[in-house]
DRENPA-3360 file (N, C-alpha, C; in nm, 2 decimals, always signed):
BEGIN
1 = XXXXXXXX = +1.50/-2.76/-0.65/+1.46/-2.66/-0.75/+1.58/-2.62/-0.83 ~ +1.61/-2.68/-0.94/+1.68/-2.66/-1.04/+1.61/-2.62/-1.20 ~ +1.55/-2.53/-1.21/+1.49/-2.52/-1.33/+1.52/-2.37/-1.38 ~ +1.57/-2.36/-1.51/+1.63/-2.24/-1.54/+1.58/-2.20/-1.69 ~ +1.51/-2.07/-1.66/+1.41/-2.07/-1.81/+1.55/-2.03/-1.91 ~ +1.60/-2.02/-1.99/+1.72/-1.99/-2.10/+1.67/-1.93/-2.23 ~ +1.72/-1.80/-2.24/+1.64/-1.73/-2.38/+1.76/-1.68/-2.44 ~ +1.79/-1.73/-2.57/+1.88/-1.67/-2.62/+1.81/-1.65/-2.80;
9 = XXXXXXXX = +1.82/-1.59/-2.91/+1.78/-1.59/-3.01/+1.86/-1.64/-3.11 ~ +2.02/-1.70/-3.03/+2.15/-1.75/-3.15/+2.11/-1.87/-3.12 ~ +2.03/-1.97/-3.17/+2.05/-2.12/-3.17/+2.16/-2.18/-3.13 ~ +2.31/-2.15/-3.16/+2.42/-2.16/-3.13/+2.46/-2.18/-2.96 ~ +2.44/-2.04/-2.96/+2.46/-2.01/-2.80/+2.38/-2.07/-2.73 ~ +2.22/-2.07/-2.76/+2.12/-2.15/-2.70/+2.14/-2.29/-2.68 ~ +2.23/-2.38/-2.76/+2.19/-2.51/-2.78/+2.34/-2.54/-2.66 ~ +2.42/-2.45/-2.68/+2.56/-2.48/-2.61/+2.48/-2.45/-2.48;
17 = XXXXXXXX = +2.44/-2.39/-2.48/+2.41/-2.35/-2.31/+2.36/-2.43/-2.24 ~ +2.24/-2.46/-2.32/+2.17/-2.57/-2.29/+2.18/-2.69/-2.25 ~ +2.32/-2.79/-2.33/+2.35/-2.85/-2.31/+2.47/-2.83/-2.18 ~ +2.53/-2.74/-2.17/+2.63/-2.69/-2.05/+2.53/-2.74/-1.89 ~ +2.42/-2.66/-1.91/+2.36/-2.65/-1.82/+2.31/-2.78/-1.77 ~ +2.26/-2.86/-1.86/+2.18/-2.99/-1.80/+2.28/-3.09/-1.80 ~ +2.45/-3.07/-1.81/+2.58/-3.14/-1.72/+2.59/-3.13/-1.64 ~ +2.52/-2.99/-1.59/+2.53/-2.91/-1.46/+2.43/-2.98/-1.32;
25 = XXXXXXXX = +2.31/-3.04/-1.46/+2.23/-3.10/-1.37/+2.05/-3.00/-1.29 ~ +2.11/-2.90/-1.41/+1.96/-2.82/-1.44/+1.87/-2.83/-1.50 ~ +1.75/-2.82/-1.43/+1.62/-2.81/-1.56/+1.63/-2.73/-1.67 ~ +1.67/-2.73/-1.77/+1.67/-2.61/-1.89/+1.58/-2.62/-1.96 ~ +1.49/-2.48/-1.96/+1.38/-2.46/-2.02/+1.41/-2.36/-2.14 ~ +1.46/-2.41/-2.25/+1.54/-2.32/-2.40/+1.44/-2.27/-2.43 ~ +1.45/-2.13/-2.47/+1.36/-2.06/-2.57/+1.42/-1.96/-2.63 ~ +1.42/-1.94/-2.76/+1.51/-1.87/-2.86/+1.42/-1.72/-2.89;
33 = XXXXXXXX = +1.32/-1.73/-2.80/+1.29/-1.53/-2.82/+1.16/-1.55/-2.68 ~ +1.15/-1.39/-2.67/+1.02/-1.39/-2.58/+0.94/-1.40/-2.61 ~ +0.88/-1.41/-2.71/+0.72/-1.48/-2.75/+0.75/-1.65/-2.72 ~ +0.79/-1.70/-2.68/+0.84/-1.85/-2.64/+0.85/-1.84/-2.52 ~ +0.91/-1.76/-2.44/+0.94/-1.77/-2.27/+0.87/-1.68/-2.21 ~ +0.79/-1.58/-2.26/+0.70/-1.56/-2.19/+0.57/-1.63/-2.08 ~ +0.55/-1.70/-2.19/+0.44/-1.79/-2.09/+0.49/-1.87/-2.02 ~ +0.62/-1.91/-2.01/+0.70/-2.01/-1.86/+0.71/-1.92/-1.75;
41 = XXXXXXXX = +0.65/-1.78/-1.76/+0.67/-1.69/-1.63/+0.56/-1.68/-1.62 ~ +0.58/-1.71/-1.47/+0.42/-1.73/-1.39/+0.39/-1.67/-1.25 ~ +0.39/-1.68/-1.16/+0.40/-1.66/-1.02/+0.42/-1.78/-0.97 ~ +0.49/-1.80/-0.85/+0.56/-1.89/-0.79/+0.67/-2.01/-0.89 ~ +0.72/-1.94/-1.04/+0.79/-2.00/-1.11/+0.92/-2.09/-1.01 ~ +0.93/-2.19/-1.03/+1.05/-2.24/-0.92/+1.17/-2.25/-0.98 ~ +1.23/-2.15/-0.99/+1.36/-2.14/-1.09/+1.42/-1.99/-1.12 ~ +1.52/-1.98/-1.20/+1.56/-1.81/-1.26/+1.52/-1.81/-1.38;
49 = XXXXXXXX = +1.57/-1.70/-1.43/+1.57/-1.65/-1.55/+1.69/-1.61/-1.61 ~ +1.76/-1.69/-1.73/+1.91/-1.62/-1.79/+1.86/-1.59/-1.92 ~ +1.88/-1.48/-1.98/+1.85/-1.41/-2.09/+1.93/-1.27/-2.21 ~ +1.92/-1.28/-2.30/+2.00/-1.22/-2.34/+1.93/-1.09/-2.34 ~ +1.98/-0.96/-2.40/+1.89/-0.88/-2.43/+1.86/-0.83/-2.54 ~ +1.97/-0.85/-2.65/+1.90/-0.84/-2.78/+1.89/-0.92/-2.85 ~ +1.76/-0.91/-2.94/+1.68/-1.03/-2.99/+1.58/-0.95/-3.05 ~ +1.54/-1.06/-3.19/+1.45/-0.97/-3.28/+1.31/-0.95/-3.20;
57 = XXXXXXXX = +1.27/-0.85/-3.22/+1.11/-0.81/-3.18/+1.10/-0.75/-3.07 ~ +1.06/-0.86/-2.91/+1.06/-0.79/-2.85/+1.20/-0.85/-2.75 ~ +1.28/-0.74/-2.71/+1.42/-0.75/-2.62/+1.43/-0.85/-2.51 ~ +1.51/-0.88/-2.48/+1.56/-0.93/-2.26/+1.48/-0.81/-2.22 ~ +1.48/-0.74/-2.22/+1.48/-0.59/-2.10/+1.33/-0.59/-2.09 ~ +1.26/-0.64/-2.25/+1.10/-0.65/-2.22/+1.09/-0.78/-2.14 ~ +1.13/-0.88/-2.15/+1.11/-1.03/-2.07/+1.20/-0.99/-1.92 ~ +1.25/-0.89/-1.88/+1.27/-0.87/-1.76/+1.17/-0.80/-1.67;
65 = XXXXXXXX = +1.07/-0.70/-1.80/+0.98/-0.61/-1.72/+0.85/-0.74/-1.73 ~ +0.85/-0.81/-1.78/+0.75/-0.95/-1.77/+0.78/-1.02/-1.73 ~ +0.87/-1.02/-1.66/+0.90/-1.11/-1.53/+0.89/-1.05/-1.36 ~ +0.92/-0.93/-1.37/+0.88/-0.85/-1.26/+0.76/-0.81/-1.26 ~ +0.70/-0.80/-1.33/+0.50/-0.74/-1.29/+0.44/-0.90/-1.31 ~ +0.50/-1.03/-1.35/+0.42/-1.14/-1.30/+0.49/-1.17/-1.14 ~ +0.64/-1.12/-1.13/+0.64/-1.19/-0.96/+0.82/-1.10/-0.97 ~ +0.76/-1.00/-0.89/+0.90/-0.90/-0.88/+1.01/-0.98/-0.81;
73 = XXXXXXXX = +0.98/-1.11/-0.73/+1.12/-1.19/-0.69/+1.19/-1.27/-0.76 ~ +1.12/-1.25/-0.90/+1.19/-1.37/-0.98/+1.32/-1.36/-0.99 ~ +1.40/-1.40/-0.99/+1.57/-1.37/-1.05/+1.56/-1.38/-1.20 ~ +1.63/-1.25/-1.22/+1.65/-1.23/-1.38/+1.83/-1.22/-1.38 ~ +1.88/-1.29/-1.48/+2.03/-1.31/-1.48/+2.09/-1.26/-1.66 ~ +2.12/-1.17/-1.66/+2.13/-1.11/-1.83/+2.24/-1.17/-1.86 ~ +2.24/-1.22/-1.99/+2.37/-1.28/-2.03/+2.41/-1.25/-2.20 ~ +2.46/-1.15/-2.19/+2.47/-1.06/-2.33/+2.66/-1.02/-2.39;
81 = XXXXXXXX = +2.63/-1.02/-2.49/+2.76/-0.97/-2.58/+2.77/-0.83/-2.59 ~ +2.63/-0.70/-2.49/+2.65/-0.60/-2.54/+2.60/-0.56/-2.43 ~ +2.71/-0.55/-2.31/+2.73/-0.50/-2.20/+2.76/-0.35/-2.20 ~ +2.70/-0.30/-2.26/+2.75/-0.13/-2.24/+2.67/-0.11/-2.11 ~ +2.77/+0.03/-2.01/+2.72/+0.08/-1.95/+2.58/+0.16/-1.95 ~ +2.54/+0.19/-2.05/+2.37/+0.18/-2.06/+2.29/+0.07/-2.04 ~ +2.30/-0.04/-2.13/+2.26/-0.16/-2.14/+2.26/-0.22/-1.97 ~ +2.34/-0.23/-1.91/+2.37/-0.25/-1.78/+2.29/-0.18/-1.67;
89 = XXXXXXXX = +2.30/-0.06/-1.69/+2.21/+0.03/-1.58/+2.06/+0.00/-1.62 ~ +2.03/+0.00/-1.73/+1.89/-0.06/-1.77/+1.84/-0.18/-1.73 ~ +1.92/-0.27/-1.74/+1.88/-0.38/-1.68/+1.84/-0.44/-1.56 ~ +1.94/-0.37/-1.49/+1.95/-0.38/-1.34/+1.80/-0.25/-1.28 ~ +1.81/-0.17/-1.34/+1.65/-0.11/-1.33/+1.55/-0.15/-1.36 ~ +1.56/-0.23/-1.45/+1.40/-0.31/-1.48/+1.40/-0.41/-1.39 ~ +1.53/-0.48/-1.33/+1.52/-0.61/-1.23/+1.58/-0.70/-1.23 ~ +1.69/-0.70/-1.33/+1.78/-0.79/-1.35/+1.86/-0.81/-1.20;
97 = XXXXXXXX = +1.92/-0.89/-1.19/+1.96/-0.96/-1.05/+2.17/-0.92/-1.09 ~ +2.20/-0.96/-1.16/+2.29/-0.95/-1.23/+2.36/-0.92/-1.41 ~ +2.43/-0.87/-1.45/+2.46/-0.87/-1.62/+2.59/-0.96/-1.59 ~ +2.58/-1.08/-1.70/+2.73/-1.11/-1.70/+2.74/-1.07/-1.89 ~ +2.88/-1.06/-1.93/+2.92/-1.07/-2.00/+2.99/-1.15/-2.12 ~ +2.92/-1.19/-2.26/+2.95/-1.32/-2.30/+3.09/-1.25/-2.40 ~ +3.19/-1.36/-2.41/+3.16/-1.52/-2.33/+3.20/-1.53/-2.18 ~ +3.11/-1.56/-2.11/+3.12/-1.59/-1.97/+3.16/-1.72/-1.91;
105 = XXXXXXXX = +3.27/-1.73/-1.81/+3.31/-1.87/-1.78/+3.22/-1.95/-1.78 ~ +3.21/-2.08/-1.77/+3.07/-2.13/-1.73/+3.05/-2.13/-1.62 ~ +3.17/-2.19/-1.48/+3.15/-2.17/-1.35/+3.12/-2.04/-1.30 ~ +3.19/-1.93/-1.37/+3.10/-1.79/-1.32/+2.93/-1.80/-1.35 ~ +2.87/-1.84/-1.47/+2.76/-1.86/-1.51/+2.65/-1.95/-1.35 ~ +2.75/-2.11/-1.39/+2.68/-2.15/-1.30/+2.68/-2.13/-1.11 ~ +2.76/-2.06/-1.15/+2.80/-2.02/-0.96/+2.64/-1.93/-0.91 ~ +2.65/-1.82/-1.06/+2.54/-1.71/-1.06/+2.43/-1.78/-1.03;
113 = XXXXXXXX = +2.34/-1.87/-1.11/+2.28/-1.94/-1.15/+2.23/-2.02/-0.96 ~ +2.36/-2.06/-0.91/+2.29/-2.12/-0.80/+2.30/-2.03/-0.69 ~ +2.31/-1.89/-0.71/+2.30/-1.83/-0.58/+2.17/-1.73/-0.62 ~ +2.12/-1.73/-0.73/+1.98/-1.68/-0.77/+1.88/-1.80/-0.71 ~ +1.91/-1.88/-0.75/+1.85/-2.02/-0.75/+1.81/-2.06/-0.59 ~ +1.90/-2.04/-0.52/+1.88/-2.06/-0.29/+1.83/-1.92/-0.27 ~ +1.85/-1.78/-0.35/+1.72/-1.69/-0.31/+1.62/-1.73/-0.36 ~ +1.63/-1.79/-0.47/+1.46/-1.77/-0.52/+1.39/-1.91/-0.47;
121 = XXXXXXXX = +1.44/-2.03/-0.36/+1.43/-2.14/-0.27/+1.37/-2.06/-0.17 ~ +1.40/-1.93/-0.15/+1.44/-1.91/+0.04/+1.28/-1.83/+0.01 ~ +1.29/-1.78/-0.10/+1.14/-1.66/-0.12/+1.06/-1.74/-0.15 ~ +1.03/-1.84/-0.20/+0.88/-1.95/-0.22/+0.87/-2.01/-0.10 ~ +0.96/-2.05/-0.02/+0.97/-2.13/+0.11/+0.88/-2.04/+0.23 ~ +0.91/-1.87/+0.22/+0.88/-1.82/+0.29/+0.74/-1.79/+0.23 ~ +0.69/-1.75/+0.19/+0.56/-1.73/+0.07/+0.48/-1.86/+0.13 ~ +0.53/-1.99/+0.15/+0.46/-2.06/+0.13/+0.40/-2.12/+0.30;
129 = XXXXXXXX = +0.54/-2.06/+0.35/+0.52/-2.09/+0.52/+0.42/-1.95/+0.60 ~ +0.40/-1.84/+0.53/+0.33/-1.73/+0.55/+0.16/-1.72/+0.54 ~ +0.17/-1.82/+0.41/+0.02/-1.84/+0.38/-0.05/-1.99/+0.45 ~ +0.04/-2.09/+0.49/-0.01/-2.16/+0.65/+0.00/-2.12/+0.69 ~ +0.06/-2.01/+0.76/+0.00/-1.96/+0.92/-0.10/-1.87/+0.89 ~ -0.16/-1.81/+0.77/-0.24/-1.69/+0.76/-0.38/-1.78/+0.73 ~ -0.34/-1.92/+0.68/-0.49/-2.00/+0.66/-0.55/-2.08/+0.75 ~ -0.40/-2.12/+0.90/-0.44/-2.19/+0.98/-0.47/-2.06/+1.09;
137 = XXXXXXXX = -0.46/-1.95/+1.09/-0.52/-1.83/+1.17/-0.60/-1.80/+1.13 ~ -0.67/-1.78/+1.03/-0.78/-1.76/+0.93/-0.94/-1.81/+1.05 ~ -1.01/-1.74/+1.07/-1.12/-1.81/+1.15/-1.23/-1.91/+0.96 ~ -1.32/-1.95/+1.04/-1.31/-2.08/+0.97/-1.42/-1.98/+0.85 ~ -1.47/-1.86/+0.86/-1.57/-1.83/+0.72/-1.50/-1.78/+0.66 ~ -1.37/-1.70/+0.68/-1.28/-1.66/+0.61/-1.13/-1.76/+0.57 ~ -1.11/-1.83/+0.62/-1.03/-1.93/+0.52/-1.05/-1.95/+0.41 ~ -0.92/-1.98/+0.32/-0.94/-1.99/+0.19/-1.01/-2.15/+0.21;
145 = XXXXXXXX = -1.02/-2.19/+0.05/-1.02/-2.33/+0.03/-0.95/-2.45/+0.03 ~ -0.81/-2.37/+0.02/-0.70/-2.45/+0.00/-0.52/-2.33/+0.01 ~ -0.48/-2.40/+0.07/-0.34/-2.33/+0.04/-0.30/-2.24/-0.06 ~ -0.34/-2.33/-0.16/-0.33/-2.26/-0.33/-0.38/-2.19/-0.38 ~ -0.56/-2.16/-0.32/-0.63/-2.02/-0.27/-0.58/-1.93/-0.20 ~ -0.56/-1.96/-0.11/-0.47/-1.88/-0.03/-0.32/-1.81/-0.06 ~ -0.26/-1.88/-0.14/-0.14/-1.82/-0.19/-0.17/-1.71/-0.30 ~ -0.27/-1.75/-0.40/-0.26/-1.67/-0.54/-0.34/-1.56/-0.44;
153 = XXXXXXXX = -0.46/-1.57/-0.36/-0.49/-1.44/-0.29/-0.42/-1.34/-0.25 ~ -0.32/-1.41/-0.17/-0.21/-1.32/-0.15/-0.13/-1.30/-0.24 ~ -0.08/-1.36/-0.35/-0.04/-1.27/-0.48/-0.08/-1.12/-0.58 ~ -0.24/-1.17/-0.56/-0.31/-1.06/-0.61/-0.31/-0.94/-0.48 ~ -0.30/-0.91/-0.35/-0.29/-0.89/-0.33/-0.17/-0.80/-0.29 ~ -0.02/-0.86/-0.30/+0.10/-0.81/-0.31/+0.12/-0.70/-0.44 ~ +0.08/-0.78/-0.57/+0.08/-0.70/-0.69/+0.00/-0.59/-0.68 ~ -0.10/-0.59/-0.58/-0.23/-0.51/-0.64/-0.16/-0.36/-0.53;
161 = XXXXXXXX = -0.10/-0.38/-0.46/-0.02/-0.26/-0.35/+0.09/-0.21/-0.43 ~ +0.16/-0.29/-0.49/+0.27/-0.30/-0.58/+0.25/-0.16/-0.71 ~ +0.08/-0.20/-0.76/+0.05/-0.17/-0.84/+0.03/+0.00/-0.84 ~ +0.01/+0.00/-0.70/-0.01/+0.14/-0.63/+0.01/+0.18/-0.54 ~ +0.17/+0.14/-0.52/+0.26/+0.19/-0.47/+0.21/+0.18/-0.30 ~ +0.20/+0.09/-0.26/+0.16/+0.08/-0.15/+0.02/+0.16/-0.07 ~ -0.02/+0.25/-0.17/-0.16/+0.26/-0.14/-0.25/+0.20/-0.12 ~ -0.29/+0.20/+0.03/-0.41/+0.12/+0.07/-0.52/+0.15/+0.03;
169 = XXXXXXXX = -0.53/+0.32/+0.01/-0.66/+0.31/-0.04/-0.72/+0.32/-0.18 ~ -0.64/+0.30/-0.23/-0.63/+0.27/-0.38/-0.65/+0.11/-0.42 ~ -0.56/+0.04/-0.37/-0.51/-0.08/-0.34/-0.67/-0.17/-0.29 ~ -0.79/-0.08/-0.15/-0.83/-0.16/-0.18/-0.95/-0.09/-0.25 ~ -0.99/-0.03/-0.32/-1.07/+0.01/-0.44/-1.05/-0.08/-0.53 ~ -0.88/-0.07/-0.60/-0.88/-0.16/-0.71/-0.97/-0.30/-0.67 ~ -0.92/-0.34/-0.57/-0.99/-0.52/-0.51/-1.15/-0.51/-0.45 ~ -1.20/-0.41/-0.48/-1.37/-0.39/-0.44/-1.35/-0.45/-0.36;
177 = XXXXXXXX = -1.29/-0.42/-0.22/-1.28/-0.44/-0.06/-1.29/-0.35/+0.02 ~ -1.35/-0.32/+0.13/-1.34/-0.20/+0.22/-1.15/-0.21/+0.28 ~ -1.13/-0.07/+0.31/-0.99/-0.04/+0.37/-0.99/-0.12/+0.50 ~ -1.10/-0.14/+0.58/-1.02/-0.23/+0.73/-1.05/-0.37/+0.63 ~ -1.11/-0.46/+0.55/-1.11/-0.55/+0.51/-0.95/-0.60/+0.45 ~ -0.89/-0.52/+0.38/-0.71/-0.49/+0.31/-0.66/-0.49/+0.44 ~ -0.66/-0.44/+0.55/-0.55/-0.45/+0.65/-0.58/-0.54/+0.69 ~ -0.68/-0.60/+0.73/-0.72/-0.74/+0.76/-0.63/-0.87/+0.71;
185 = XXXXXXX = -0.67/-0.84/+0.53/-0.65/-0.96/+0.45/-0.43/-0.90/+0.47 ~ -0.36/-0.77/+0.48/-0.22/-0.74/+0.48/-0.17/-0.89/+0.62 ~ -0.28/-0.81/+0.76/-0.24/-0.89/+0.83/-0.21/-1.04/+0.87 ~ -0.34/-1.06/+0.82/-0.35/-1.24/+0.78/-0.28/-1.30/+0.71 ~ -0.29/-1.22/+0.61/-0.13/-1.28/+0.52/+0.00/-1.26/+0.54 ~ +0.04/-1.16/+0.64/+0.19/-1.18/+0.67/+0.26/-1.12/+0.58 ~ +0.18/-0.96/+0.50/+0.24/-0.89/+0.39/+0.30/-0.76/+0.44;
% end
């Protein structure tokens, strides 16, 4: 898993990076604003996120908070020329993983890059070994159809507790499920 979504809105900096990065031996997925990289965030994306934060329209800091309500493990890595200690505290509160500061070595860059990169390995690996055991425990009317069933289930399900704060019984209203049906589906899934 080497794939690294890259948002910058300086073509310049984008194209150098770009090219840095796939020396490096990365997937680089360039996008020069977030109307472009928004839709490469997904759930179970197998990669990080490095991104600047300002940029015409909408910011980094918005493509950070749309990277965390599609999958709060994603690694977000800020890579900006306007590191103020605001800018910084903000980022890291919406979910950024780290701020570096440009111009940033490249081996600090890529060092970041690959230790975002074996968390965000270790958290699909476990996601994915959670939902075999929760499909191969599953009695057979309630198993999903497939793994892949079984995994976005439990996505919608993580987000949907997420959504309300760990309220079960909110949590299972929103999912028109009865409350022992949600502890059920918590337990089986290994959430």
């Amino acid at each position: 898993m080497k794939n690294v979504l890259l948002v910058d809105d300086d073509r310049d900096v984008l194209e150098a990076l770009e090219s840095r990065l796939m020396i490096a031996g990365y997937n680089v997925i360039a996008c020069a604003s977030y109307i472009h990289a928004k839709d490469h965030l997904v759930p179970g994306f197998e990669g990080c996120v490095v991104t600047d934060i300002r940029m015409p329209g909408k910011t980094g800091l918005d493509l950070i908070a749309r990277a965390n309500a599609v999958d709060p493990e994603l690694p977000v890595i800020v890579l900006t020329g306007f590191a103020e200690t605001e800018t910084v505290v903000r980022a890291m509160r919406e979910g950024a993983v780290t701020v570096l500061e440009k111009p940033c070595p490249m081996e600090m860059l890529i060092e970041t890059i690959a230790e975002a990169l074996a968390r965000r390995g270790a958290v699909l690996k476990l996601r994915k070994s959670r939902v075999k055991r929760a499909v191969a425990g599953r009695p057979p009317k309630d198993r999903a159809l497939s793994p892949q069933l079984a995994e976005y289930e439990a996505e919608l399900v993580r987000r949907a507790l997420k959504r309300n704060d760990g309220n079960k019984a909110k949590t299972a209203q929103e999912l028109g499920i009865s409350r022992s049906q949600l502890y059920a589906k918590i337990k089986i899934l290994g959430l």
